[in-house]
N, C-alpha and C positions, 0 to 999 in steps of 0.2 A: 374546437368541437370535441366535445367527450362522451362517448356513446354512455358512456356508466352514468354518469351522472342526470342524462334524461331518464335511463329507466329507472333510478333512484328515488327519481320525484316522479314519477308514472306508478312505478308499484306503490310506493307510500299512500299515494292517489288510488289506489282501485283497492287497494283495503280499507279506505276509509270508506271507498265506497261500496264496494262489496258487503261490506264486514263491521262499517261502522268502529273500528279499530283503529288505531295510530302507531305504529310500528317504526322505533328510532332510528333503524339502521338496515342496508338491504347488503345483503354477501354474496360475491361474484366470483368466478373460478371460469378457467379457460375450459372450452365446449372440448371433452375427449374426442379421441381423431374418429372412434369407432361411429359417435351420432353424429346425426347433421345438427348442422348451428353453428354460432360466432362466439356466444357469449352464454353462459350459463348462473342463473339464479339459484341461489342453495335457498330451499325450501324450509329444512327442517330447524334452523335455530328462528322462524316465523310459529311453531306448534307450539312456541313458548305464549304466544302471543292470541293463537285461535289454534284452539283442539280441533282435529279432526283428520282426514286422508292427507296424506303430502300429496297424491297424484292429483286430488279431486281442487285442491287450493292452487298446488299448479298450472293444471287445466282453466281454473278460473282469471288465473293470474295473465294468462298465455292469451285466452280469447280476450279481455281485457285490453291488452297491450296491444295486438294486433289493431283491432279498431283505432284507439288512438294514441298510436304511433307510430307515424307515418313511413320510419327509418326500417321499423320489425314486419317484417311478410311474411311469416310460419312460425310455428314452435312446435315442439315436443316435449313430452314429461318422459323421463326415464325415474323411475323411484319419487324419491323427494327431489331432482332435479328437474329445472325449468331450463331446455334449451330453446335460445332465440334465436333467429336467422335475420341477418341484419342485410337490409336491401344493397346491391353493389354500387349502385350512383354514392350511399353514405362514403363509401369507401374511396373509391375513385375519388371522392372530392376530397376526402382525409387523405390522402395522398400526396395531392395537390399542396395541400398547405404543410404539411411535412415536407416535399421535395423544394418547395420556394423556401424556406426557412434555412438559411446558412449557417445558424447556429445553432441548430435543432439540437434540444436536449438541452443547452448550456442554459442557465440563469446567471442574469446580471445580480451582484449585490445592491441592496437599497441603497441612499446616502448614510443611513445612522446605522448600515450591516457595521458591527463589531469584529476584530479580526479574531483569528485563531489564528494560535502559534504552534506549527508542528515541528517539535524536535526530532532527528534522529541524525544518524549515524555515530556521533559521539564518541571519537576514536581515542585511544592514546596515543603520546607522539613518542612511543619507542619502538614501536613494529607501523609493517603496513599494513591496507586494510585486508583482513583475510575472505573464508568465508560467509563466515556467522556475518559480519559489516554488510555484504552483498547485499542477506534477505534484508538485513536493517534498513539501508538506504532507497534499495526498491520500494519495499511498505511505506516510507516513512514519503520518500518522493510520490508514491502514486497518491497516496492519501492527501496530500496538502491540492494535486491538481485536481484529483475528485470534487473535494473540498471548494474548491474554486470555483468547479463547474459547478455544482448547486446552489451558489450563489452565495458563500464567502469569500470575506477577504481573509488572504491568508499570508501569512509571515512564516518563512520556513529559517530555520536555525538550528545548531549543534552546539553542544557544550562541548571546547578540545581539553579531553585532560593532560595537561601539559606540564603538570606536576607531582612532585611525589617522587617515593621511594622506588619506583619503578624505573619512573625518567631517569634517577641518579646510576641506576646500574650499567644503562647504556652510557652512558656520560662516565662512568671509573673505568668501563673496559674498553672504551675506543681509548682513553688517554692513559690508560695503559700497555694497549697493545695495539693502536692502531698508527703505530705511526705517521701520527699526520695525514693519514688518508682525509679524500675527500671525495663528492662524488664526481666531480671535475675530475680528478686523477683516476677512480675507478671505473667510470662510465656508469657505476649504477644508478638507480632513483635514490635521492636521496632518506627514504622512509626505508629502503633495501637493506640501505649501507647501517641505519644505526639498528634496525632491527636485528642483525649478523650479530652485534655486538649486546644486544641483550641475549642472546644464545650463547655468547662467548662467555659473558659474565657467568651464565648458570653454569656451563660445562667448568670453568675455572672454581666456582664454591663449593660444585660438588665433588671435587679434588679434592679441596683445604677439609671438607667434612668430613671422606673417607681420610686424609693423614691423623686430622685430631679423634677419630675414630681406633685409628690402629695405635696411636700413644694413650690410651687408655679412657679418653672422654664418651661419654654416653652420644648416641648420635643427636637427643632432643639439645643437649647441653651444644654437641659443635654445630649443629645448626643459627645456634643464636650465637659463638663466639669466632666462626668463622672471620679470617681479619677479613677479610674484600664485603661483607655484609655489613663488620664495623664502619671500613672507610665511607662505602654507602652510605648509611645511616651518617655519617660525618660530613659527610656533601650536603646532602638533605637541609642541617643543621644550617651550613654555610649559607647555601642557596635563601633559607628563609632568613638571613641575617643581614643578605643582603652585598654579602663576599663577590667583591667585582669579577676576579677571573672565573669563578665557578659561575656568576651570570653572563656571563660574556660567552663562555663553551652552552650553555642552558642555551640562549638565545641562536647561538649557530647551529646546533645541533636538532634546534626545534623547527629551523624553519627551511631546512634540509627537508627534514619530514616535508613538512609544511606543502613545499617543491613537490613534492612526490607523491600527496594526495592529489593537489589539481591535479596531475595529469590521470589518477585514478577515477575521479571524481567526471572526469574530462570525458574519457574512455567509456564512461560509466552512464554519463548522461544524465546525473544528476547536480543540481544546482542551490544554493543557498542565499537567502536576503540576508540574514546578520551573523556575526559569530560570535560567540562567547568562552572566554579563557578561563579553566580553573583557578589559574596564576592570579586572574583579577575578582576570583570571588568566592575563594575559600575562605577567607574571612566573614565572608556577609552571613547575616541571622544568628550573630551571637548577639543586634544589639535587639533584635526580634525577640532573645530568649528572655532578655530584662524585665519588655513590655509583658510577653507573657507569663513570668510570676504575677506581675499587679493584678494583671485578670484572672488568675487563677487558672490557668490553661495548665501551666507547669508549677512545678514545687521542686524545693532542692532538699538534697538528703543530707543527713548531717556530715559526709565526706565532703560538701560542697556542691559534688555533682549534682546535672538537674535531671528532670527528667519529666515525662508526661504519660498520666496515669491514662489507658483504653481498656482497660477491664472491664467498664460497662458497656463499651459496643464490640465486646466479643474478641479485642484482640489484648496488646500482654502490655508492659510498661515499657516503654520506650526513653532513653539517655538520649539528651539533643546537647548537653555542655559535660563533656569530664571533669572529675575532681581539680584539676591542672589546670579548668579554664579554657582549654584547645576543644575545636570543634570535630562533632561527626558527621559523616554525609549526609547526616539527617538535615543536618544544620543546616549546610549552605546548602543541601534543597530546598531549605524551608525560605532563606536568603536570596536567591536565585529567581525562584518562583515571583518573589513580591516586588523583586529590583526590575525582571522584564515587565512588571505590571505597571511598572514607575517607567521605566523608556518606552513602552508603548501604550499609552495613556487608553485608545481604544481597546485593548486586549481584551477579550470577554471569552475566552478557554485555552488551556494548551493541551497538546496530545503528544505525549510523550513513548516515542517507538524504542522499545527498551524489554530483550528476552526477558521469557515466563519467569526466569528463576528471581528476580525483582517483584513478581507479586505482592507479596506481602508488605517491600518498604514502602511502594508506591500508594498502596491501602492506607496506612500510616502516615504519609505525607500530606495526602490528600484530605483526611482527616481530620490532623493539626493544624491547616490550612483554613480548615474551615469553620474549626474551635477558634482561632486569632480572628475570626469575623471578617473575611473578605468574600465580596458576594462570587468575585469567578470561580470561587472553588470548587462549586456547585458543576462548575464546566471546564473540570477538569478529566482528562483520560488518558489513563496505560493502555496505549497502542502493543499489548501482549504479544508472543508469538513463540514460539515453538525453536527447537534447534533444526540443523542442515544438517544433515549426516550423508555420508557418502559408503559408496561400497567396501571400501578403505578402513574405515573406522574414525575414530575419535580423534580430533586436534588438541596439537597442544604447546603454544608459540614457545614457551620457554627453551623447548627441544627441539624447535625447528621443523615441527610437523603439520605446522599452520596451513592448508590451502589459501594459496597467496593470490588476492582478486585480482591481480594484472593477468598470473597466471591462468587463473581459470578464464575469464575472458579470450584471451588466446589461443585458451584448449576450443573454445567454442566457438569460434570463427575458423581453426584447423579442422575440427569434428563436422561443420558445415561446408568445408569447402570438399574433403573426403566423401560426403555423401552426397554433395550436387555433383559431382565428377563422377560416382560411382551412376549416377542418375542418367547422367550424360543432357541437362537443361540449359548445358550455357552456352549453345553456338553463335560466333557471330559476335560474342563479347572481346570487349578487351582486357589485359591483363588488369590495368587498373580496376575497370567496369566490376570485375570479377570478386577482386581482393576486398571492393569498398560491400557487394552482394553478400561475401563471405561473414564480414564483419554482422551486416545488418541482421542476417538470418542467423548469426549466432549467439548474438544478443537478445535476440527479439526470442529464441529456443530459451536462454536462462531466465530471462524477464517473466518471459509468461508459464514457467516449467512453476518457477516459484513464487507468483503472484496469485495462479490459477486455485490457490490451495488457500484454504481459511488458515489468517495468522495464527490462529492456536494451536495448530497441529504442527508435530513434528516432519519435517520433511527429508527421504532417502533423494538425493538429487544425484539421478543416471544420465551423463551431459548424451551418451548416444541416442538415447529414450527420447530425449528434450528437441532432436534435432529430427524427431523422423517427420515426412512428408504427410503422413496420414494420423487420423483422429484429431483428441482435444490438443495439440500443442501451437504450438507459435508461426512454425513455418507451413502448416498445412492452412491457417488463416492466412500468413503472408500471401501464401500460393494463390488464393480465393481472390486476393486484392487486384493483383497481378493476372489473372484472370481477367478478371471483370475491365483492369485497362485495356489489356487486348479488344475488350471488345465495342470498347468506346473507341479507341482508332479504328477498326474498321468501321464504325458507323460516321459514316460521312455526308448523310444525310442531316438537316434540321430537326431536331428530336426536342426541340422548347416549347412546341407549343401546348396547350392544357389541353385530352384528351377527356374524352367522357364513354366508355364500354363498357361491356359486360365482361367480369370479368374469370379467370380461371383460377378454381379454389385453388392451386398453387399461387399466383398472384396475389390473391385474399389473405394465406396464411403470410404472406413474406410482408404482406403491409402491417397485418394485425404485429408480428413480432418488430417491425420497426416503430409502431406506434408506443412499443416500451419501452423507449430507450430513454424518454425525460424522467419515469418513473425507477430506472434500472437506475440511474444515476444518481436519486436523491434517497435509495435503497442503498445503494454501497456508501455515499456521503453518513448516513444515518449509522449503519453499520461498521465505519471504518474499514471496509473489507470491499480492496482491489477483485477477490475473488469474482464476487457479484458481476462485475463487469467483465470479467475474464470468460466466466461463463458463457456471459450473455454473448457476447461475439462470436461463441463457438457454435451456440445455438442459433443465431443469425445469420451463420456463414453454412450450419448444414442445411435450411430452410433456402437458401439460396443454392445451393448445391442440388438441392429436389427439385428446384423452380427449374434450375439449368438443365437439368435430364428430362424432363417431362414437357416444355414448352417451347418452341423454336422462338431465338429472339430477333437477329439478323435476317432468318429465314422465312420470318412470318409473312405471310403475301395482306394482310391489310394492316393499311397504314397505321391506323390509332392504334391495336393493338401492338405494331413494333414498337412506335414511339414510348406508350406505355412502358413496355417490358425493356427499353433501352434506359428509360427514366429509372424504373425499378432500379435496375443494375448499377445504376451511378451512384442512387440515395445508399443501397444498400455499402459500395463502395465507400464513400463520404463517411457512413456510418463508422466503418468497421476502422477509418485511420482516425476518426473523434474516438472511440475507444479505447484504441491503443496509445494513442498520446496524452491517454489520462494513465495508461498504464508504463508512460515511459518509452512505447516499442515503437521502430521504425517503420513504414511498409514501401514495400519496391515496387516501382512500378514495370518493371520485367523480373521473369523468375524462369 
């Protein structure tokens, strides 16, 4: 039952009748707190349609409606707006079908739904994940279960780049100066142990640069003759040649990492259906760039190189094959793209979770993608998003200044347990009880500190800020949750059965904001933006928060109204842990 959509075809109906007019479309906006009403008509993009008074078309439109529609029992014109006062039996009964509804909100996909494929985290395997990877994987995770709830199929996967001149520095400086370590011997993660060694590598070149510095080389010159960047670049060689021992140390040393994201990943709470290796497709779309010579997509310049003119849709020329034949990232994007469109024969979009400073390739990707004539390219999208900056300043892994995701998770479950302690809300718990509280409300502080924020904006993330008890954060939601159980244990009374009352415009508003939540969801689906529902649960949870001060629910002395108001508090409950398991976060049932 959808109130907009009766008065949709009620107003359309009483201009034609009124006015002999047909008017395509009617516009709705939530009734301000200051007038009475439920539901408010915007009058004025109607004067496009019949000149005259907004108040006096209002007024017409209101007594109209009244008569026949049996849902609307008053209205008011303020300006060009039309507010309507929707009878409470509508609602109570909207209620009703929301509170029996176990899946409220979610949609199933068709049979012939087409999947999306949402990329993110996409790490390398010579450090761990830091915290730029965090926002990555949270966006990139909430987005795919969004996704789901609105009624896609969805395929979540990462590219690991697991090769390259990067991977080889960690790989020359453990085997030069790691004797033998491993993480068995060290106790560390194994993504810890090689990451140390891409920090050792830099600290070690930037030795070799200041000696060939001080014997009289330019530093651009010792930068490129540095030997440890030669041997590098030497590995490198090996490794694509196919050199067993440099594959053998390649392979151990990747899946050390490897080891050491699950348990990140683990920690983390987020999950993957397939994986994808540079190692297996850096090659792909060079034979992609052949095909497109024939069609005229790309042309090669007389060096050999190709390239692909976009000068008439505003952007520059872009090189997909070098002089040498060897590919750019353009390439095995372009390669990548059409090989997951060949293993997953349904694929009909991908969204790729991948910071702002990618703009521009991903514009150009998607582009050429769609010059080679493949119809999903059309349903393609850069999941954009902004940096994580801290009060600290700027990362920067080479140097070992990285915020290290294990580490910050840790800080946030220590930052939560300092400030439930300082609260003094855990009586009665056990140590473990406590430890597993700590974790949940510290995570569920980072999750929603930095989901609650549109991916394009840059975010300061303050973990003390993130964890306090009150406003928009994560644990003053949890707190609401955890509330609200308390008060389903004490109701030990029968509270199933379908009530029918009048009801208290507190009650009224908590149903109307619950009745958004199928439309909240396929707004954030639409929008790729976790935000939207981060929001919405915040503004769910103070609406309940006003119902809680203002109405006795426990206390109520007639029955249908407890039952009611105990019903309320559960859907609303229900509500707010479907929200947050789209956003990743856990909710506790004591706080």
């Amino acid at each position: 039952m959808n109130i907009q959509s009766v008065i949709t075809t009620k107003v359309k109906e009483a201009f034609k009748s009124l006015y002999n007019i047909e008017i395509p479309t009617v516009e709705f906006q939530a009734t301000r707190k200051e007038f009475e009403g439920d539901i408010t008509v915007v009058v004025f993009p109607m004067l496009r349609y019949k000149k005259g008074n907004p108040v006096q078309i209002g007024t017409d439109l209101g007594t109209y409606l009244v008569k026949n529609v049996t849902e609307i029992t008053n209205f008011n014109v303020v300006k060009g707006f039309l507010n309507l006062v929707i009878d409470d039996a509508f609602y109570t009964q909207l209620f009703q079908e929301i509170y029996t509804n176990t899946s409220y909100g979610f949609t199933s996909p068709t049979a012939d739904e087409k999947s999306v494929m949402v990329e993110y985290s996409s790490p390398n395997t010579n450090k761990p994940l830091h915290l730029g990877h965090v926002r990555n994987n949270l966006l990139g995770y909430s987005v795919a279960e969004i996704l789901k709830a609105s009624g896609k199929k969805v395929i979540k996967t990462q590219i690991i780049n697991d090769r390259g001149i990067h991977i080889c520095k960690s790989m020359l400086a453990w085997k030069k100066y790691g004797n033998g370590e491993t993480p068995t011997s060290t106790g560390l993660k194994g993504d810890k142990l090689v990451g140390n060694y891409y920090v050792k590598f830099d600290q070690e070149y930037k030795k070799e640069i200041a000696n060939l510095v001080v014997s009289g080389i330019s530093e651009e010159d010792a930068k490129k003759q540095a030997p440890l960047l030669l041997e590098a670049q030497q590995m490198l060689l090996q490794w694509e040649a196919g050199d067993k021992e440099i594959v053998t140390l390649w392979k151990t040393m990747n899946q050390w990492v490897y080891d050491g994201f699950e348990v990140t990943y683990k920690n983390m709470g987020v999950d993957f259906d397939t994986l994808y290796f540079e190692s297996n497709t850096y090659l792909l779309g060079k034979d992609v760039v052949a095909e497109g010579i024939k069609k005229g997509v790309f042309y090669k310049k007389e060096d050999g190189s190709v390239w692909c003119d976009l000068t008439d849709e505003g952007l520059d020329e872009k090189i997909v094959l070098r002089s040498d034949g060897t590919a750019v990232y353009m390439t095995q994007d372009i390669g990548t793209a059409i090989q997951r469109a060949k293993d997953f024969t349904n694929v009909g979009g991908m969204v790729y979770t991948v910071g702002n400073e990618q703009d521009y390739h991903f514009k150009v990707l998607f582009l050429i993608l769609k010059k080679l004539g493949y119809d999903w390219a059309s349903q393609l999208y850069h999941l954009s998003y902004g940096m994580v900056d801290l009060p600290s300043g700027k990362m920067k892994s080479r140097e070992g200044t990285v915020v290290d995701a294990d580490d910050l998770m840790d800080e946030m479950s220590a930052t939560a347990k300092a400030i439930s302690q300082e609260l003094g809300k855990l009586e009665g718990y056990s140590n473990d009880e406590k430890e597993t509280l700590y974790k949940i409300i510290g995570l569920g502080a980072l999750k929603y500190f930095i989901l609650k924020v549109d991916p394009k904006k840059r975010i300061l993330f303050d973990p003390k800020a993130s964890v306090d008890f009150q406003g928009n954060t994560g644990p003053f939601i949890q707190y609401t949750f955890a509330r609200i159980q308390s008060i389903l244990r004490k109701a030990t009374f029968d509270y199933s059965a379908q009530v029918s009352t009048d009801l208290h415009p507190k009650e009224k508003e908590l149903i109307k904001q619950l009745e958004l939540y199928p439309e909240i969801i396929q707004q954030a689906a639409g929008n790729y933006s976790p935000a939207v529902i981060a929001n919405y649960t915040y503004d769910l949870v103070k609406e309940f928060n006003s119902f809680y001060q203002n109405v006795h629910i426990l206390g109520e002395e007639n029955i249908d109204k407890k039952i009611l108001r105990v019903q309320l508090s559960k859907k609303v409950a229900d509500t707010i842990k479907s929200a947050f398991s789209l956003l990743g976060i856990q909710v506790p049932e004591r706080m």
